[in-house]
mmCIF file of the N, C-alpha and C atoms, coordinates in Angstrom:
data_MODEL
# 
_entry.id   MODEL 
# 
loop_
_atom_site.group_PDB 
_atom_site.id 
_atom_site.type_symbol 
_atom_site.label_atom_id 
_atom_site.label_alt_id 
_atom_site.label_comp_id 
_atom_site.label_asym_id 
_atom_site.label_entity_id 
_atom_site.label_seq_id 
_atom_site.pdbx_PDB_ins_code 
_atom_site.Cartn_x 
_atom_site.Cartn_y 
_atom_site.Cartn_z 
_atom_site.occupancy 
_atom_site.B_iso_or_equiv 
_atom_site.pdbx_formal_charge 
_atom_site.auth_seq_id 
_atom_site.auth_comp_id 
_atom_site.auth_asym_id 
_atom_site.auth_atom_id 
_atom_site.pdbx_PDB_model_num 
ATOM 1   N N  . UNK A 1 1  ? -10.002 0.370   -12.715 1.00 0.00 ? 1  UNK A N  1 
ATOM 2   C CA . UNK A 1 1  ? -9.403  1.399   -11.882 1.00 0.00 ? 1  UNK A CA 1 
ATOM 3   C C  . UNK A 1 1  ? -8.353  0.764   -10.974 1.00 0.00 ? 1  UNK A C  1 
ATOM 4   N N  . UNK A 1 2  ? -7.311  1.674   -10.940 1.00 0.00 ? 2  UNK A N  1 
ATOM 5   C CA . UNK A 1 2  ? -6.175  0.997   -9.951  1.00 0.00 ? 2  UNK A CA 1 
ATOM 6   C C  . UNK A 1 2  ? -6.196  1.337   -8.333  1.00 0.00 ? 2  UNK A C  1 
ATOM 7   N N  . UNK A 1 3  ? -6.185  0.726   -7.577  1.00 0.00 ? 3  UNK A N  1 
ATOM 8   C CA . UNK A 1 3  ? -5.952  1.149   -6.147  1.00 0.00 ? 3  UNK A CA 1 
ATOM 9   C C  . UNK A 1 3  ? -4.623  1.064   -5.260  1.00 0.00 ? 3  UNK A C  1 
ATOM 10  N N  . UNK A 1 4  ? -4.182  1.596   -4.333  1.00 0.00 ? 4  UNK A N  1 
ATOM 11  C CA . UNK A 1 4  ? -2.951  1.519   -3.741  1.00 0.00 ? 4  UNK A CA 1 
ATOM 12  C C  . UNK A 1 4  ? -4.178  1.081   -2.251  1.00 0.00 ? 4  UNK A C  1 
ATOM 13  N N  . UNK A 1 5  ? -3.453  -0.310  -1.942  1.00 0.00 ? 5  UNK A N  1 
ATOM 14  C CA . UNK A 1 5  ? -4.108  -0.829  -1.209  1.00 0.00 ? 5  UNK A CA 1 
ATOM 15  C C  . UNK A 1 5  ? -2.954  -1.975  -0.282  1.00 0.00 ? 5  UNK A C  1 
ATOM 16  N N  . UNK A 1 6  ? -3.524  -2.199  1.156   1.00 0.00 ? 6  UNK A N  1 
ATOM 17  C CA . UNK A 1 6  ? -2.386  -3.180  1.501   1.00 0.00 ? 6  UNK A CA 1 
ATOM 18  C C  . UNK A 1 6  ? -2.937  -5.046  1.165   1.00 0.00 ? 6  UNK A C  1 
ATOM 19  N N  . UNK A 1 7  ? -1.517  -5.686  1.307   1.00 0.00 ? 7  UNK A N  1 
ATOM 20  C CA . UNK A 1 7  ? -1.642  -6.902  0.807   1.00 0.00 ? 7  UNK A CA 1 
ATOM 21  C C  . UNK A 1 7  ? -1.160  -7.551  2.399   1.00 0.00 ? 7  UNK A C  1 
ATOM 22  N N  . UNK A 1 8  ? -1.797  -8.541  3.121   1.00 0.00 ? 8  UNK A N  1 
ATOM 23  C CA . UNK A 1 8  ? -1.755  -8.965  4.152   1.00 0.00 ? 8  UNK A CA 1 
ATOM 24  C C  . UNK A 1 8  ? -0.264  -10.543 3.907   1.00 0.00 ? 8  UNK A C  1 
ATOM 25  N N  . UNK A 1 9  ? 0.535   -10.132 4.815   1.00 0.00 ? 9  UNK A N  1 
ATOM 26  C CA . UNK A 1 9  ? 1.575   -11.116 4.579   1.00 0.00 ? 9  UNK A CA 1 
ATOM 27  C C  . UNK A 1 9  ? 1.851   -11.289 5.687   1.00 0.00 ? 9  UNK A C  1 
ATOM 28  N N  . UNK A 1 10 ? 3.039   -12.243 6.282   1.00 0.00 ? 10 UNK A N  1 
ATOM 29  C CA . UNK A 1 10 ? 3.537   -12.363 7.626   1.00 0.00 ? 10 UNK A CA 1 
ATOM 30  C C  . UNK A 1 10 ? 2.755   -13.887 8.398   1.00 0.00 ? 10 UNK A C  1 
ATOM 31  N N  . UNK A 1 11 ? 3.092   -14.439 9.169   1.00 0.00 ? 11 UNK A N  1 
ATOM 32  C CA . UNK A 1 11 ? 2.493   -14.851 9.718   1.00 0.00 ? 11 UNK A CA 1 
ATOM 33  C C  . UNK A 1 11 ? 1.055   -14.938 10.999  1.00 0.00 ? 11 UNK A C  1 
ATOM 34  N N  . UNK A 1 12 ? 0.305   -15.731 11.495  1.00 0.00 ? 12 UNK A N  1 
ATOM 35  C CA . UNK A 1 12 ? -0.711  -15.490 12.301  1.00 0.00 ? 12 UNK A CA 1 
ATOM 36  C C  . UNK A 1 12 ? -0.319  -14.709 13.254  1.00 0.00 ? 12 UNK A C  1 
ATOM 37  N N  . UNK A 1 13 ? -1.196  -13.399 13.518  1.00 0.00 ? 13 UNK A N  1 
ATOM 38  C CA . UNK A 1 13 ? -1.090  -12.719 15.297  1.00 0.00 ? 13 UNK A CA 1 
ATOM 39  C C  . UNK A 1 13 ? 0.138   -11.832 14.973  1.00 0.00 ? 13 UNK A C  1 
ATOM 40  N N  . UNK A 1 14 ? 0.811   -12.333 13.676  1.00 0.00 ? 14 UNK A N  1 
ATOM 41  C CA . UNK A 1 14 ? 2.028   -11.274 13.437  1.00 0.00 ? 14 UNK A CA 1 
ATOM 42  C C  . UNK A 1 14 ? 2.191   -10.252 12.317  1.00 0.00 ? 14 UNK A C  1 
ATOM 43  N N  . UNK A 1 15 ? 0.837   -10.191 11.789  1.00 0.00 ? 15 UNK A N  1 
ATOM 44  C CA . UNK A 1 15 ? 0.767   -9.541  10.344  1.00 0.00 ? 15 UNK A CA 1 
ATOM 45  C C  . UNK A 1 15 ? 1.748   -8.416  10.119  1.00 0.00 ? 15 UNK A C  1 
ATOM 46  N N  . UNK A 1 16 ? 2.510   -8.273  8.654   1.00 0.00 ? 16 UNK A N  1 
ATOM 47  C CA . UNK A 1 16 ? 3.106   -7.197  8.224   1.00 0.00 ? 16 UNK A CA 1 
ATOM 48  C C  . UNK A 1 16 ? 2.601   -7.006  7.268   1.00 0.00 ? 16 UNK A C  1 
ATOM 49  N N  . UNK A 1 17 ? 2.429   -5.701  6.434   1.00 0.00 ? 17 UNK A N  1 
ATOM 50  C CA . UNK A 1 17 ? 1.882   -5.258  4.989   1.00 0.00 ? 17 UNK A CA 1 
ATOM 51  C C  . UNK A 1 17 ? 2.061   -4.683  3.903   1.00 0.00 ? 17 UNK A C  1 
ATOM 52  N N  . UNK A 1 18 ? 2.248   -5.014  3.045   1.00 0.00 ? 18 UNK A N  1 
ATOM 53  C CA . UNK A 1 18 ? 2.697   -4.318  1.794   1.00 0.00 ? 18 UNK A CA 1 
ATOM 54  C C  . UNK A 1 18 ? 2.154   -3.644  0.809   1.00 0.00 ? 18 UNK A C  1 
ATOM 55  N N  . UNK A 1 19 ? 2.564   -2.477  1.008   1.00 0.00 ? 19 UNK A N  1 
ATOM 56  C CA . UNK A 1 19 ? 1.371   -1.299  -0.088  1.00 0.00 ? 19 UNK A CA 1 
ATOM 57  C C  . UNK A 1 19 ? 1.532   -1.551  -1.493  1.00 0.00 ? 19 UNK A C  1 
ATOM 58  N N  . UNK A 1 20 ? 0.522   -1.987  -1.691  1.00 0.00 ? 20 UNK A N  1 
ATOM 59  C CA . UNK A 1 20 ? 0.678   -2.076  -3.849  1.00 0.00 ? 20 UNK A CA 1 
ATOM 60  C C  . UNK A 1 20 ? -0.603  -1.471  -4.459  1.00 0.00 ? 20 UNK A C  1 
ATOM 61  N N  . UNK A 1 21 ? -0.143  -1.456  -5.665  1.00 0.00 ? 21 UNK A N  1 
ATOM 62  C CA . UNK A 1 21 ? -1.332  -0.898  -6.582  1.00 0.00 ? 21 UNK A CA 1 
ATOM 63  C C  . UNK A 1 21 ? -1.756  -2.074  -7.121  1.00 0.00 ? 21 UNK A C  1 
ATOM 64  N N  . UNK A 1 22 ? -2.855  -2.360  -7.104  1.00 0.00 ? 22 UNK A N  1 
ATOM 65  C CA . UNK A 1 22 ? -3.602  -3.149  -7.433  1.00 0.00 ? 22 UNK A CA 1 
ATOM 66  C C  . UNK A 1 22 ? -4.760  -2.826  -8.230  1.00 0.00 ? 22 UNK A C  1 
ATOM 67  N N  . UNK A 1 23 ? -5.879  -4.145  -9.262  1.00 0.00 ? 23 UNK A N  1 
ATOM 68  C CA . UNK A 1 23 ? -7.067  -3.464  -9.813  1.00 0.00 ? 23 UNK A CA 1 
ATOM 69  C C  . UNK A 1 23 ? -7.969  -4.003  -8.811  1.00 0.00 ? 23 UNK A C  1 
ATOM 70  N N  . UNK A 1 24 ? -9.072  -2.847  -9.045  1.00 0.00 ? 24 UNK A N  1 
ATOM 71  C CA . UNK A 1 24 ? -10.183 -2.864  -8.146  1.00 0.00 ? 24 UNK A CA 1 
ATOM 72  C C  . UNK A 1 24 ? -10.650 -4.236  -7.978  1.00 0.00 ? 24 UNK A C  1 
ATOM 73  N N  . UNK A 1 25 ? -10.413 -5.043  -8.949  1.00 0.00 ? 25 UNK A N  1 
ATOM 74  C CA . UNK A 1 25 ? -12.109 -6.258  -8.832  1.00 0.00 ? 25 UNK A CA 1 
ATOM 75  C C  . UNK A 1 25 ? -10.797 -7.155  -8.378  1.00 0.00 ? 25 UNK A C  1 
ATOM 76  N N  . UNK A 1 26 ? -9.786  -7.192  -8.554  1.00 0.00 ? 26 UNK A N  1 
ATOM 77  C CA . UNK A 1 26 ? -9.168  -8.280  -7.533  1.00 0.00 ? 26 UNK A CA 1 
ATOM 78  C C  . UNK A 1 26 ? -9.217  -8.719  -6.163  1.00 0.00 ? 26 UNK A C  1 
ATOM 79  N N  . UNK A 1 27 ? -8.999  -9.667  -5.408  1.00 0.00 ? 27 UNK A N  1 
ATOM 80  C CA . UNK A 1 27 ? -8.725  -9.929  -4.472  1.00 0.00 ? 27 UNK A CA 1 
ATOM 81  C C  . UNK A 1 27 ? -7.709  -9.285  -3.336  1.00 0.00 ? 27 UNK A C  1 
ATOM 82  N N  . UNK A 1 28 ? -7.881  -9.216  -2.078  1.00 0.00 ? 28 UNK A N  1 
ATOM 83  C CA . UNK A 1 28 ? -6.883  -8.817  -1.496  1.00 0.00 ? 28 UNK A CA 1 
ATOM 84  C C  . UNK A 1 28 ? -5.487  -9.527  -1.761  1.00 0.00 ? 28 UNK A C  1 
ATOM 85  N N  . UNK A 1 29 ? -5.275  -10.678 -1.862  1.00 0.00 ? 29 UNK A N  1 
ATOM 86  C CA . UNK A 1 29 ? -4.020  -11.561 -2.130  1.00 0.00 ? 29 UNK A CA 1 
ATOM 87  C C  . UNK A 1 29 ? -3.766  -11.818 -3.548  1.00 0.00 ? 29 UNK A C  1 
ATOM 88  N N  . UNK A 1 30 ? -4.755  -11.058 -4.273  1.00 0.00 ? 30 UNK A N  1 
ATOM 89  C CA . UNK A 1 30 ? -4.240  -11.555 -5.666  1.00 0.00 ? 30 UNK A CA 1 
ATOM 90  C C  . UNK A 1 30 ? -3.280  -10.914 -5.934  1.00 0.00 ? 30 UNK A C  1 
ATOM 91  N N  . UNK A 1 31 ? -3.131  -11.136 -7.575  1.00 0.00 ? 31 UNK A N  1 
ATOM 92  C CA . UNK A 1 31 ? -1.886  -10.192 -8.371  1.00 0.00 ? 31 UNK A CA 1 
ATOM 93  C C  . UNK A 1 31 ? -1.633  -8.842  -8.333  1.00 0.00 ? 31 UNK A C  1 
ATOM 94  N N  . UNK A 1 32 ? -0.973  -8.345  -7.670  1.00 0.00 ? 32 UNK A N  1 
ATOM 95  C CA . UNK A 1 32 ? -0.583  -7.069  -8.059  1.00 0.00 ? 32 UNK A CA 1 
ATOM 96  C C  . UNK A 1 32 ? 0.200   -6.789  -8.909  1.00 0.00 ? 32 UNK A C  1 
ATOM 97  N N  . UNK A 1 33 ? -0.140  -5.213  -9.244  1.00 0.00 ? 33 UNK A N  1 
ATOM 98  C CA . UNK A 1 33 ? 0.559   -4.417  -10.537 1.00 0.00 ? 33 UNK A CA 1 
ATOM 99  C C  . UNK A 1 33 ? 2.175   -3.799  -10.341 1.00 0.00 ? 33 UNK A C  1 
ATOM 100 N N  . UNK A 1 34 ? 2.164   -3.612  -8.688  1.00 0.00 ? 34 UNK A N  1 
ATOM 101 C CA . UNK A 1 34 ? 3.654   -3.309  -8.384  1.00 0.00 ? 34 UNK A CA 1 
ATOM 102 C C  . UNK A 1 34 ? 3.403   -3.070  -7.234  1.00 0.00 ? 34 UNK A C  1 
ATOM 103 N N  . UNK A 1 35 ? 4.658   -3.816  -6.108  1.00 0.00 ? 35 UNK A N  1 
ATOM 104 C CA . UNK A 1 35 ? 4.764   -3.183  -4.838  1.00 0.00 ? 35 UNK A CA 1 
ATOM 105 C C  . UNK A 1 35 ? 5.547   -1.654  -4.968  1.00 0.00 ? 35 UNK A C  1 
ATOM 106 N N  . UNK A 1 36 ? 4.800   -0.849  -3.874  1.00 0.00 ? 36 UNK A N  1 
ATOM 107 C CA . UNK A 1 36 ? 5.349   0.263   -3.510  1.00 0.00 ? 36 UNK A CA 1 
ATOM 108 C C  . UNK A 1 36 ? 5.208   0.625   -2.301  1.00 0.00 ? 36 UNK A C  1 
ATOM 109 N N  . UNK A 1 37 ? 5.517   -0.330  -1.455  1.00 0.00 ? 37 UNK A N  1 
ATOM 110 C CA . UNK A 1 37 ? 6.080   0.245   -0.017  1.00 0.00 ? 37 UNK A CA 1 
ATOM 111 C C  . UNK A 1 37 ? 5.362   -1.295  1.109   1.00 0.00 ? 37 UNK A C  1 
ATOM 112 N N  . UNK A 1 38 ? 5.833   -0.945  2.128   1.00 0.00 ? 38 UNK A N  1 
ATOM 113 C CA . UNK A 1 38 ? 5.632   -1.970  3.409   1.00 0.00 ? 38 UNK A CA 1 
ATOM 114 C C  . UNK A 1 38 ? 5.354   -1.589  4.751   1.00 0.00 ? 38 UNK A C  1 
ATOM 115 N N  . UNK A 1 39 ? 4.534   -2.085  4.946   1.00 0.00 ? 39 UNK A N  1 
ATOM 116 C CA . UNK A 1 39 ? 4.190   -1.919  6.521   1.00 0.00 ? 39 UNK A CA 1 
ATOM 117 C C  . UNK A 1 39 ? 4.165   -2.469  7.672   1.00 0.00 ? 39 UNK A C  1 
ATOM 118 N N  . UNK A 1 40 ? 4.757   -2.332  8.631   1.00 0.00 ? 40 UNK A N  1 
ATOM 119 C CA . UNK A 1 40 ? 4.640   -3.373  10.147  1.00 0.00 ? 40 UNK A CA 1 
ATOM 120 C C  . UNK A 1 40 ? 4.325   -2.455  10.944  1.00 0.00 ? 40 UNK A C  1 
ATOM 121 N N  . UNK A 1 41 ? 2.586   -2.629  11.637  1.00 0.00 ? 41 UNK A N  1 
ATOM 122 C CA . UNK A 1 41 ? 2.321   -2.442  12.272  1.00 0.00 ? 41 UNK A CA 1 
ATOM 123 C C  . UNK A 1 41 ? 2.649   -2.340  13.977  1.00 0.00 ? 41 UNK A C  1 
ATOM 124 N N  . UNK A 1 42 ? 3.284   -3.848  13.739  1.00 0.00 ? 42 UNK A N  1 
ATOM 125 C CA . UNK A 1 42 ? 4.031   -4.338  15.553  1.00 0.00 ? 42 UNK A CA 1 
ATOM 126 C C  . UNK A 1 42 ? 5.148   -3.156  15.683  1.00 0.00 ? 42 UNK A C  1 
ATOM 127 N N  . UNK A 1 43 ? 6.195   -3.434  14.773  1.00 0.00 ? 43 UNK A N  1 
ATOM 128 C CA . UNK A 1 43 ? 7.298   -2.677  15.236  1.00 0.00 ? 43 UNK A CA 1 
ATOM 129 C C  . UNK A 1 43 ? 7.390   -1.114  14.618  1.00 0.00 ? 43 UNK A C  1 
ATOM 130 N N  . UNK A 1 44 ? 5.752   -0.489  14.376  1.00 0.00 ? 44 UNK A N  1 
ATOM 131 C CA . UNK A 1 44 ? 5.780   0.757   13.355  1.00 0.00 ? 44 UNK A CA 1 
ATOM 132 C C  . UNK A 1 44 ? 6.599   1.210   12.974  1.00 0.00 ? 44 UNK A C  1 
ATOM 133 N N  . UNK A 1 45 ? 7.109   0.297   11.661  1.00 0.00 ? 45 UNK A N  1 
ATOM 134 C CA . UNK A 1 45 ? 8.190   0.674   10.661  1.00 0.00 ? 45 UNK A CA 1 
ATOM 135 C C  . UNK A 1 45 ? 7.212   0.999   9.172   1.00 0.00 ? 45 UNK A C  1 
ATOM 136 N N  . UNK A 1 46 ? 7.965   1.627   8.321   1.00 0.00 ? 46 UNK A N  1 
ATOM 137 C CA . UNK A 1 46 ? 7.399   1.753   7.349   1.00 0.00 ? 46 UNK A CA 1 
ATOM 138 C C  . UNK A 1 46 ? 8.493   2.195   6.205   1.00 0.00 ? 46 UNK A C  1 
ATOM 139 N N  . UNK A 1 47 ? 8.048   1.917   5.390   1.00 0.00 ? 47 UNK A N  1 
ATOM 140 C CA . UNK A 1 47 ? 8.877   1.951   3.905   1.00 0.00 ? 47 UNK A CA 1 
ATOM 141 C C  . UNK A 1 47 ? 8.211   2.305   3.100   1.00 0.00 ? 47 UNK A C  1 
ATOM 142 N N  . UNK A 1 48 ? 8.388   3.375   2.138   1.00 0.00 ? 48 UNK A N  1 
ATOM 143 C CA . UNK A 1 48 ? 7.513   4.319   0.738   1.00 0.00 ? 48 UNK A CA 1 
ATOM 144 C C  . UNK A 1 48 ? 8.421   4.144   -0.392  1.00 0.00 ? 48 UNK A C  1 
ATOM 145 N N  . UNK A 1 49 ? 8.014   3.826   -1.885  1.00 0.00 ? 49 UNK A N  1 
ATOM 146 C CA . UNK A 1 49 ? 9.252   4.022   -2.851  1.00 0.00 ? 49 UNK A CA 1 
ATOM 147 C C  . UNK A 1 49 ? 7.725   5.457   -3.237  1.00 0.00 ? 49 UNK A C  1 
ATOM 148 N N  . UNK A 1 50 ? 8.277   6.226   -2.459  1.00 0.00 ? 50 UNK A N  1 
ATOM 149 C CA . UNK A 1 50 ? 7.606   7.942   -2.688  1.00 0.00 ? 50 UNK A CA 1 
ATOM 150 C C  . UNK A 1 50 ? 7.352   8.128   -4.250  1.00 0.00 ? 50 UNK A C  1 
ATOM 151 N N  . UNK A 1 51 ? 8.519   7.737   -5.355  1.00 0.00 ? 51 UNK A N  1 
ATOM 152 C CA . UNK A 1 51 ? 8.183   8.231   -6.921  1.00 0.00 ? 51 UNK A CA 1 
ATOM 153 C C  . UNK A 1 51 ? 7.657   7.628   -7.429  1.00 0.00 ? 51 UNK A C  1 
ATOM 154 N N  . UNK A 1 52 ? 7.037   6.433   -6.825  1.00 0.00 ? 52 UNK A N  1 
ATOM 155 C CA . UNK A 1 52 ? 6.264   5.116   -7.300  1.00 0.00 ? 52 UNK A CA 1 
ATOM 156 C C  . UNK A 1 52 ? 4.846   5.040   -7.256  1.00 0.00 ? 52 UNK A C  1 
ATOM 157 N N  . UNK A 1 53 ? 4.732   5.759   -5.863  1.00 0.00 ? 53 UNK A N  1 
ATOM 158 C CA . UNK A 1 53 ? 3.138   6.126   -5.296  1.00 0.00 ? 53 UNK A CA 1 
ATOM 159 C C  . UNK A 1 53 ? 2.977   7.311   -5.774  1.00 0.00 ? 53 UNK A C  1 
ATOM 160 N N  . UNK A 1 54 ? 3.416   8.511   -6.040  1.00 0.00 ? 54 UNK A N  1 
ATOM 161 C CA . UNK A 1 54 ? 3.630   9.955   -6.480  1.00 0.00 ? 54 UNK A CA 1 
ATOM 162 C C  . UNK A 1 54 ? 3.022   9.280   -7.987  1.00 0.00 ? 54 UNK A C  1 
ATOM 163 N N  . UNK A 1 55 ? 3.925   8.765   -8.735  1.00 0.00 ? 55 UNK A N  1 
ATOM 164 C CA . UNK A 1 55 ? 3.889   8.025   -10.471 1.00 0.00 ? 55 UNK A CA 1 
ATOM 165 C C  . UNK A 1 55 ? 1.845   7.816   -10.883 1.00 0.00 ? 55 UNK A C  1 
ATOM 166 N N  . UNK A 1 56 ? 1.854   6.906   -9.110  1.00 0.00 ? 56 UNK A N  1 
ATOM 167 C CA . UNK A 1 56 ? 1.008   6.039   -9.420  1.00 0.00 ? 56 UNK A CA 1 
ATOM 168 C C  . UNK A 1 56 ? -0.879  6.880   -9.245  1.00 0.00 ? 56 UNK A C  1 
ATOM 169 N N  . UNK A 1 57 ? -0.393  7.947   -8.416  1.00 0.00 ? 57 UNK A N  1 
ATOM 170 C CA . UNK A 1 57 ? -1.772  8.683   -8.305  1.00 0.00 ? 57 UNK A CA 1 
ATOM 171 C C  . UNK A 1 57 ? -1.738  9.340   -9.166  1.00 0.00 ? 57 UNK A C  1 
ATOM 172 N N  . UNK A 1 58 ? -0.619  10.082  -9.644  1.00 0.00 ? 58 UNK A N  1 
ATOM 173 C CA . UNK A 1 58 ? -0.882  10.568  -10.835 1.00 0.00 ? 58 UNK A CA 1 
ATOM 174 C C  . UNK A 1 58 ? -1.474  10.417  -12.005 1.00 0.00 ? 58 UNK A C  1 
ATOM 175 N N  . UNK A 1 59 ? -1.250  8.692   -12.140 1.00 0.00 ? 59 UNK A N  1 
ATOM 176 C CA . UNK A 1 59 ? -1.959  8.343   -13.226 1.00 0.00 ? 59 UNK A CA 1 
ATOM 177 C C  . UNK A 1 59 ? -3.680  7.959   -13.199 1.00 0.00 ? 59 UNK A C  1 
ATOM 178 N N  . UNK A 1 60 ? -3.975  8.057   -11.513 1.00 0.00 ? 60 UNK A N  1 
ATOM 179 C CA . UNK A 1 60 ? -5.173  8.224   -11.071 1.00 0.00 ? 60 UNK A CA 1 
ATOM 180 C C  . UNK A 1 60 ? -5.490  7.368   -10.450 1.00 0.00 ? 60 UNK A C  1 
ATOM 181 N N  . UNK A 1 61 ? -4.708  6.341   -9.856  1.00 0.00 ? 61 UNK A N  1 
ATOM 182 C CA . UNK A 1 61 ? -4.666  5.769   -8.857  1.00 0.00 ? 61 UNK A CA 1 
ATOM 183 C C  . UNK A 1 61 ? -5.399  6.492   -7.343  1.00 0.00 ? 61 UNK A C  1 
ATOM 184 N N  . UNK A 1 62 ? -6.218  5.750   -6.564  1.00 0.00 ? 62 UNK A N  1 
ATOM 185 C CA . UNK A 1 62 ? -7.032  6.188   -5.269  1.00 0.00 ? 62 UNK A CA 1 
ATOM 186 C C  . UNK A 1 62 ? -6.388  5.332   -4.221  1.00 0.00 ? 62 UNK A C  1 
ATOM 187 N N  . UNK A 1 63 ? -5.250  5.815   -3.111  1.00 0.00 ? 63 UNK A N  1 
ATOM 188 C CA . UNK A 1 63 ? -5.086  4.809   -2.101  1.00 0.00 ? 63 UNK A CA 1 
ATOM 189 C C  . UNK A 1 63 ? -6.434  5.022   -1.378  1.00 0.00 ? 63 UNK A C  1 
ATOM 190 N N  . UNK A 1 64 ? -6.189  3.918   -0.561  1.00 0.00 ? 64 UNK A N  1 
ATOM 191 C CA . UNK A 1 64 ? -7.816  3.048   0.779   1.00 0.00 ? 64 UNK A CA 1 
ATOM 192 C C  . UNK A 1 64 ? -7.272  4.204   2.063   1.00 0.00 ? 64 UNK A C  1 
ATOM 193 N N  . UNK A 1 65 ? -8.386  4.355   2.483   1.00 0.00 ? 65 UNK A N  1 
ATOM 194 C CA . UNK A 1 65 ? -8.718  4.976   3.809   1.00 0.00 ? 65 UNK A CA 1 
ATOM 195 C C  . UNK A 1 65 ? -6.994  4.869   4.979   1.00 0.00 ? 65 UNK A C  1 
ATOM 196 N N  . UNK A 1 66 ? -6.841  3.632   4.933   1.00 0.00 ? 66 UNK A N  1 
ATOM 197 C CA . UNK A 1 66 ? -5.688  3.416   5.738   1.00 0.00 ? 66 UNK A CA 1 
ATOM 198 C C  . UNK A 1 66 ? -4.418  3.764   4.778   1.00 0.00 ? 66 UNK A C  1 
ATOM 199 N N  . UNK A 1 67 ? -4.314  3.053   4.198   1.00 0.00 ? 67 UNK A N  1 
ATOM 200 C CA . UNK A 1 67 ? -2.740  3.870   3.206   1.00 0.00 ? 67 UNK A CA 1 
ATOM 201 C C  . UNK A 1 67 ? -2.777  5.221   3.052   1.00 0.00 ? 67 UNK A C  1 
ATOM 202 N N  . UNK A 1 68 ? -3.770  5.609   2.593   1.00 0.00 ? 68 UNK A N  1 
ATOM 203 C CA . UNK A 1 68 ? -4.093  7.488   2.584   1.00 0.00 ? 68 UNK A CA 1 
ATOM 204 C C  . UNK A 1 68 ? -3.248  8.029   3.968   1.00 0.00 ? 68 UNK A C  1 
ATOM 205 N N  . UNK A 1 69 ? -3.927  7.573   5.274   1.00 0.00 ? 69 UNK A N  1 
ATOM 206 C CA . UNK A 1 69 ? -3.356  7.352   6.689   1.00 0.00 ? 69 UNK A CA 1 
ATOM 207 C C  . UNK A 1 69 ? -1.845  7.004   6.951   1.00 0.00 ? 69 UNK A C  1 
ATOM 208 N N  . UNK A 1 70 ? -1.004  6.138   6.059   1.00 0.00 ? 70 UNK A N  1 
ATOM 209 C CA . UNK A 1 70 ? 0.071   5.863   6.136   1.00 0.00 ? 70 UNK A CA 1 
ATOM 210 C C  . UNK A 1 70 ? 1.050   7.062   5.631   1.00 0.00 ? 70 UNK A C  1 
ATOM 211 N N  . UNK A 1 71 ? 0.366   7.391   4.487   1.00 0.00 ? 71 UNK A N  1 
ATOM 212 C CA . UNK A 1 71 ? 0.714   8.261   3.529   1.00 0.00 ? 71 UNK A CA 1 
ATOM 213 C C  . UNK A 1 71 ? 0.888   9.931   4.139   1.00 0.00 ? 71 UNK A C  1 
ATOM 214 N N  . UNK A 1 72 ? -0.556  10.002  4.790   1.00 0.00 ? 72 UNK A N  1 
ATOM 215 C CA . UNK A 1 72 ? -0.155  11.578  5.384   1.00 0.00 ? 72 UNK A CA 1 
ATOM 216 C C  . UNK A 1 72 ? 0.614   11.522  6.605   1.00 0.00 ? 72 UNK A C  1 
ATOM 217 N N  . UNK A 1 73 ? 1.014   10.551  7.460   1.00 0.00 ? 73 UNK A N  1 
ATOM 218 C CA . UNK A 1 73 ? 2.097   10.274  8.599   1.00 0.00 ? 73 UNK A CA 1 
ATOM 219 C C  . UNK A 1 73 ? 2.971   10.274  8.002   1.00 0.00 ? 73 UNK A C  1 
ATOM 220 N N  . UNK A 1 74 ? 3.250   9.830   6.626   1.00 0.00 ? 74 UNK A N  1 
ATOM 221 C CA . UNK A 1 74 ? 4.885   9.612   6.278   1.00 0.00 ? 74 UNK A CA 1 
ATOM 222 C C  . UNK A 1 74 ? 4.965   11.216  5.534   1.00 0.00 ? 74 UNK A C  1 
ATOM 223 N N  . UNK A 1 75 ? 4.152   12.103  5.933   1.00 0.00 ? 75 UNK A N  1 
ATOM 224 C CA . UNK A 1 75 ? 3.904   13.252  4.906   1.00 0.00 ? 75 UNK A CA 1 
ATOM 225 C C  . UNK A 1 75 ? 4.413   13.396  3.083   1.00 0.00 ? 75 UNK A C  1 
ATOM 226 N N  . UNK A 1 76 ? 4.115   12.463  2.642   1.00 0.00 ? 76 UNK A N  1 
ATOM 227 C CA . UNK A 1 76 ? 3.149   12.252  1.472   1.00 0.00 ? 76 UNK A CA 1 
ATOM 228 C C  . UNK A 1 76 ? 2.812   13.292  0.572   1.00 0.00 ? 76 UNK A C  1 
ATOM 229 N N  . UNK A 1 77 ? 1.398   13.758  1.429   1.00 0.00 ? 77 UNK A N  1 
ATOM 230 C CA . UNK A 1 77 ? 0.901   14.732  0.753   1.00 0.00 ? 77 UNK A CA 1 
ATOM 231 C C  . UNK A 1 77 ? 0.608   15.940  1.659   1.00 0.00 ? 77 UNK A C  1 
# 
């Protein structure tokens, strides 16, 4: 199963994040299947490629509790 989940990048105390679809039994830092979007918490910016994540639930993809959260702020869905 695929998830739209964030990937922790940036440096210490300064984290930024990047939304990808990923498979379930991976790791948070492992391989992902494709970035589709970014997050910075510090300076709440955010970035969606919208037909990518749209593409990607469609095919039955489940974003996590918090991207879901990113997702209905950026109205999404």
């Amino acid at each position: 199963m695929v998830k739209l989940r964030l990937k922790r990048c940036g440096r210490k105390q300064r984290a930024v994040y990047r939304i990808i679809a990923i498979d379930v039994r991976a790791r948070r830092e492992g391989r992902d299947l494709h970035k589709v979007g970014f997050y910075d918490p510090i300076k709440n910016q955010t970035y969606l490629n919208v037909p990518a994540i749209l593409d990607f639930i469609q095919k039955g993809a489940q974003p996590t509790e918090t991207v879901y959260d990113i997702l209905k702020r950026a109205e999404v869905f």
